[in-house]
PyMOL commands that place a pseudoatom at each C-alpha (Angstrom):
pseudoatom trace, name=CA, resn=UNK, resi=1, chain=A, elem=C, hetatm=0, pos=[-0.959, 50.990, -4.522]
pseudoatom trace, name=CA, resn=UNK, resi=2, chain=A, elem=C, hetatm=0, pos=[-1.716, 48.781, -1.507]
pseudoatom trace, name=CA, resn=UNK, resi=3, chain=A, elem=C, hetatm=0, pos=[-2.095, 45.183, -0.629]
pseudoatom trace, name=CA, resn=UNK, resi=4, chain=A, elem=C, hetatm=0, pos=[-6.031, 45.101, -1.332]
pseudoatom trace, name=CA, resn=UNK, resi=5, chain=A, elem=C, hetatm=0, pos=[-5.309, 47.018, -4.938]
pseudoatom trace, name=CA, resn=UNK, resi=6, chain=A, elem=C, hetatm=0, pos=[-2.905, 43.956, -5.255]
pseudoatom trace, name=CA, resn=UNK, resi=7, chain=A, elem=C, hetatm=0, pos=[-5.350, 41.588, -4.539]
pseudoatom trace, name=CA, resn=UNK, resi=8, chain=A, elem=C, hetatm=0, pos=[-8.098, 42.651, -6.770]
pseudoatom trace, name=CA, resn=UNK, resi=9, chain=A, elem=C, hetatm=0, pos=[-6.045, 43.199, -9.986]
pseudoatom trace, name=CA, resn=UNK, resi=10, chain=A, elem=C, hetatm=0, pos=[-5.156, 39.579, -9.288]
pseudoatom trace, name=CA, resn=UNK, resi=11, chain=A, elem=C, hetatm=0, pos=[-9.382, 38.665, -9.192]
pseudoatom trace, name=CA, resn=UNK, resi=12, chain=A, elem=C, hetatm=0, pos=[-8.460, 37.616, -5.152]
pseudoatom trace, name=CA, resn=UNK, resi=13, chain=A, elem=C, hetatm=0, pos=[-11.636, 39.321, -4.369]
pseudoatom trace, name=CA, resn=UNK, resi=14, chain=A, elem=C, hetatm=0, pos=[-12.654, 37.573, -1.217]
pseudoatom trace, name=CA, resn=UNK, resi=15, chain=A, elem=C, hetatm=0, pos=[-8.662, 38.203, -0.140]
pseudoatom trace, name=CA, resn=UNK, resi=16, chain=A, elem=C, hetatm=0, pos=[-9.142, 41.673, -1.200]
pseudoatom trace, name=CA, resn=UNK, resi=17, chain=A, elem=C, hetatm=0, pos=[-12.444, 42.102, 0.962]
pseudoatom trace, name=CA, resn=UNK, resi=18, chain=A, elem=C, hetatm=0, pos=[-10.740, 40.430, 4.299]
pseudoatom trace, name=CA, resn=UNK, resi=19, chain=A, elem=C, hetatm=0, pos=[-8.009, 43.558, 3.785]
pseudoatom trace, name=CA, resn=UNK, resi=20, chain=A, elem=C, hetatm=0, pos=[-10.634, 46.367, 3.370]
pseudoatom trace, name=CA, resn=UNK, resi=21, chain=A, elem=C, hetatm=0, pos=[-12.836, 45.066, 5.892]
pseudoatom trace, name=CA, resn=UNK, resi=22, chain=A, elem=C, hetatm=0, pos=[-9.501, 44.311, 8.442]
pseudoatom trace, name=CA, resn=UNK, resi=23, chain=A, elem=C, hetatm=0, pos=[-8.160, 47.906, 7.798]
pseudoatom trace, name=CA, resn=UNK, resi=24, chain=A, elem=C, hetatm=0, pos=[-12.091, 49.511, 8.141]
pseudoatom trace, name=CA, resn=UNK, resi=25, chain=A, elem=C, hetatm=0, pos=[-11.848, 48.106, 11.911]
pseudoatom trace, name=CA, resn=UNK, resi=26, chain=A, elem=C, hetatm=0, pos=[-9.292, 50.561, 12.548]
pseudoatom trace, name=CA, resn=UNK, resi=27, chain=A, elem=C, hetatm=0, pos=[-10.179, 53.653, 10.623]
pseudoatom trace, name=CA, resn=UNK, resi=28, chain=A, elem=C, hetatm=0, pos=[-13.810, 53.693, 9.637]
pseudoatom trace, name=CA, resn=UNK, resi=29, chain=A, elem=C, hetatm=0, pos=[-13.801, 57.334, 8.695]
pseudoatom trace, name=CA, resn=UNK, resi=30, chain=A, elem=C, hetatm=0, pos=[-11.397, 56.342, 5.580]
pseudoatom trace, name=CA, resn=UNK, resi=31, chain=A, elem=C, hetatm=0, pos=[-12.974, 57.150, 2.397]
pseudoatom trace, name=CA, resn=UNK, resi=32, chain=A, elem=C, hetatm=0, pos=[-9.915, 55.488, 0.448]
pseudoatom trace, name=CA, resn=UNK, resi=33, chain=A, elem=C, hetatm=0, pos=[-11.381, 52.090, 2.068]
pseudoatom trace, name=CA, resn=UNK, resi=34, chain=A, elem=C, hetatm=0, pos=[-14.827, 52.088, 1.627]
pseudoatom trace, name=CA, resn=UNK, resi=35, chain=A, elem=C, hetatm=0, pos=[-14.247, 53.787, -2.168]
pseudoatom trace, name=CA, resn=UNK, resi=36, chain=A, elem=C, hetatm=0, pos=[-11.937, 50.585, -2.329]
pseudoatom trace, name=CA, resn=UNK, resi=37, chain=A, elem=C, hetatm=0, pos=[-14.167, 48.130, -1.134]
pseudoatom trace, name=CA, resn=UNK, resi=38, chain=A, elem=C, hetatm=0, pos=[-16.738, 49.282, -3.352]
pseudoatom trace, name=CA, resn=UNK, resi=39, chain=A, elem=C, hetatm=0, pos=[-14.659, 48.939, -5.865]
pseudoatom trace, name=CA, resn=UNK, resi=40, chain=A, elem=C, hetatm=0, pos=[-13.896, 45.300, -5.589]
pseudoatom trace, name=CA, resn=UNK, resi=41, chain=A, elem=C, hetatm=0, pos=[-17.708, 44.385, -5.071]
pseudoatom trace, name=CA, resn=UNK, resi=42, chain=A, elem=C, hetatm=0, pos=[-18.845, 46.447, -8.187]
pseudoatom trace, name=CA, resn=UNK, resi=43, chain=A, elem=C, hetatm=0, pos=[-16.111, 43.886, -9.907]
pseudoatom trace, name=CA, resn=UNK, resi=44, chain=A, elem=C, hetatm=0, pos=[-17.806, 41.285, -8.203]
pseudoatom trace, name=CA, resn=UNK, resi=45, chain=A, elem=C, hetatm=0, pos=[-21.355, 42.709, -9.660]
pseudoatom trace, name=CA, resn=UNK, resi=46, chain=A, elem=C, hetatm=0, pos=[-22.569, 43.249, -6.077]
pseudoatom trace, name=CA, resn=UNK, resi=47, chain=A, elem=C, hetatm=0, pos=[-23.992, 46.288, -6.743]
pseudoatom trace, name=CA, resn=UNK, resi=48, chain=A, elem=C, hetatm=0, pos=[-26.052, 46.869, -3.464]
pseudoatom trace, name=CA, resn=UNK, resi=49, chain=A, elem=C, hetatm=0, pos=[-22.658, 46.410, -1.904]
pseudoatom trace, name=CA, resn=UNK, resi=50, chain=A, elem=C, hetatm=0, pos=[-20.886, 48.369, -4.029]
pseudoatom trace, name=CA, resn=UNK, resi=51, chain=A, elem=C, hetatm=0, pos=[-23.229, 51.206, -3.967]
pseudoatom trace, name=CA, resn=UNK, resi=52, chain=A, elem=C, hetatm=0, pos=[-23.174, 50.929, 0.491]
pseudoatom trace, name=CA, resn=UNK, resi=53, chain=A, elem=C, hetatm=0, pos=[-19.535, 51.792, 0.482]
pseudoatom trace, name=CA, resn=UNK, resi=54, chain=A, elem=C, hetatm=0, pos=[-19.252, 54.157, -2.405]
pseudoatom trace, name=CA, resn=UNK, resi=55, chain=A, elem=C, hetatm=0, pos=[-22.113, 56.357, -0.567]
pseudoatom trace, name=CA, resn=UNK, resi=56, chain=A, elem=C, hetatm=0, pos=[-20.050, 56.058, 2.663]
pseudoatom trace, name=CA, resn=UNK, resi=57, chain=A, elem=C, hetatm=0, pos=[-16.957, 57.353, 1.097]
pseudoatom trace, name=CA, resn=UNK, resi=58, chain=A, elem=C, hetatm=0, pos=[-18.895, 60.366, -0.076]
pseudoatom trace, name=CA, resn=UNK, resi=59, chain=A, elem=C, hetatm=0, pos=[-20.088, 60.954, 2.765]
pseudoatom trace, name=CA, resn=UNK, resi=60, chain=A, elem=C, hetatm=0, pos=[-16.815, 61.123, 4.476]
pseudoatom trace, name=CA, resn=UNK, resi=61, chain=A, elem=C, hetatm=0, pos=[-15.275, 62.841, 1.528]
pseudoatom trace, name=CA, resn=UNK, resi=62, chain=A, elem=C, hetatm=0, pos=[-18.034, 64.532, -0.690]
pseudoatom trace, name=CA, resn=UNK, resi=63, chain=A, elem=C, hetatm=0, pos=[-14.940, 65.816, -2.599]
pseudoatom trace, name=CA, resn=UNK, resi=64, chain=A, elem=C, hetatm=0, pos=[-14.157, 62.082, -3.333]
pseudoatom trace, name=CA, resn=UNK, resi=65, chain=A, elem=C, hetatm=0, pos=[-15.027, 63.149, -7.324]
pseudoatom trace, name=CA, resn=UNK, resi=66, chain=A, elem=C, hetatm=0, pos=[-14.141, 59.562, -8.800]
pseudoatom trace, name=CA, resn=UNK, resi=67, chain=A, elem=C, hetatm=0, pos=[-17.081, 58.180, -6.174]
pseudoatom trace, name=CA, resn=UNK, resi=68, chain=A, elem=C, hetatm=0, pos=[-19.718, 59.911, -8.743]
pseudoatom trace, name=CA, resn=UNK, resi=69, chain=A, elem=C, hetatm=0, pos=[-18.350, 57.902, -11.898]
pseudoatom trace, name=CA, resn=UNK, resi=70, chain=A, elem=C, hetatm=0, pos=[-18.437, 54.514, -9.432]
pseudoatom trace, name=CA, resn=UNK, resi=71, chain=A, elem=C, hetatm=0, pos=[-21.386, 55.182, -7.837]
pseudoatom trace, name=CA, resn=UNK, resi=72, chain=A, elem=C, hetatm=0, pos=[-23.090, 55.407, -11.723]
pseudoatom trace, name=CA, resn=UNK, resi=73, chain=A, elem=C, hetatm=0, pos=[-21.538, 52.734, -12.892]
pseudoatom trace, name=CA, resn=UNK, resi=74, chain=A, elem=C, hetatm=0, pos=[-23.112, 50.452, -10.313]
pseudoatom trace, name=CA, resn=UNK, resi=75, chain=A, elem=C, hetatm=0, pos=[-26.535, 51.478, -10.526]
pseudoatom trace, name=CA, resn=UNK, resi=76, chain=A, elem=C, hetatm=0, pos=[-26.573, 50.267, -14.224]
for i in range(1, 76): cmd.bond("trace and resi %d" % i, "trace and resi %d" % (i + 1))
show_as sticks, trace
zoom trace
């Protein structure tokens, strides 16, 4: 678990996005982050958002398989 999985099972969302977003400066080719990031903005029912980063994961990792359960969630 890391800091921003910390932050969002504590509902510090905007916390949580300042990590993802601080981390995707560094490595933007890390599916982990923007699966992670969409994760916290599908909790946050921004499902545009949600559905940006999920899409970017898979595109980085197409193999990402829990993407495809996130990425139907947040169209609903």
């Amino acid at each position: 678990m890391n800091y921003g999985e910390v932050l969002l099972r504590l509902k510090r969302h905007e916390e949580a996005i300042k990590q993802y977003m601080t981390a995707l400066q560094y490595d933007k080719s890390n599916a982990d982050l923007h699966y992670n990031l969409g994760v916290v903005y599908l909790d946050l029912q921004q499902h545009q958002r949600a559905m940006n980063h999920f899409n970017d994961a898979l595109h980085i990792a197409p193999d990402h398989k829990v993407n495809y359960i996130d990425c139907s969630r947040s169209c609903h």
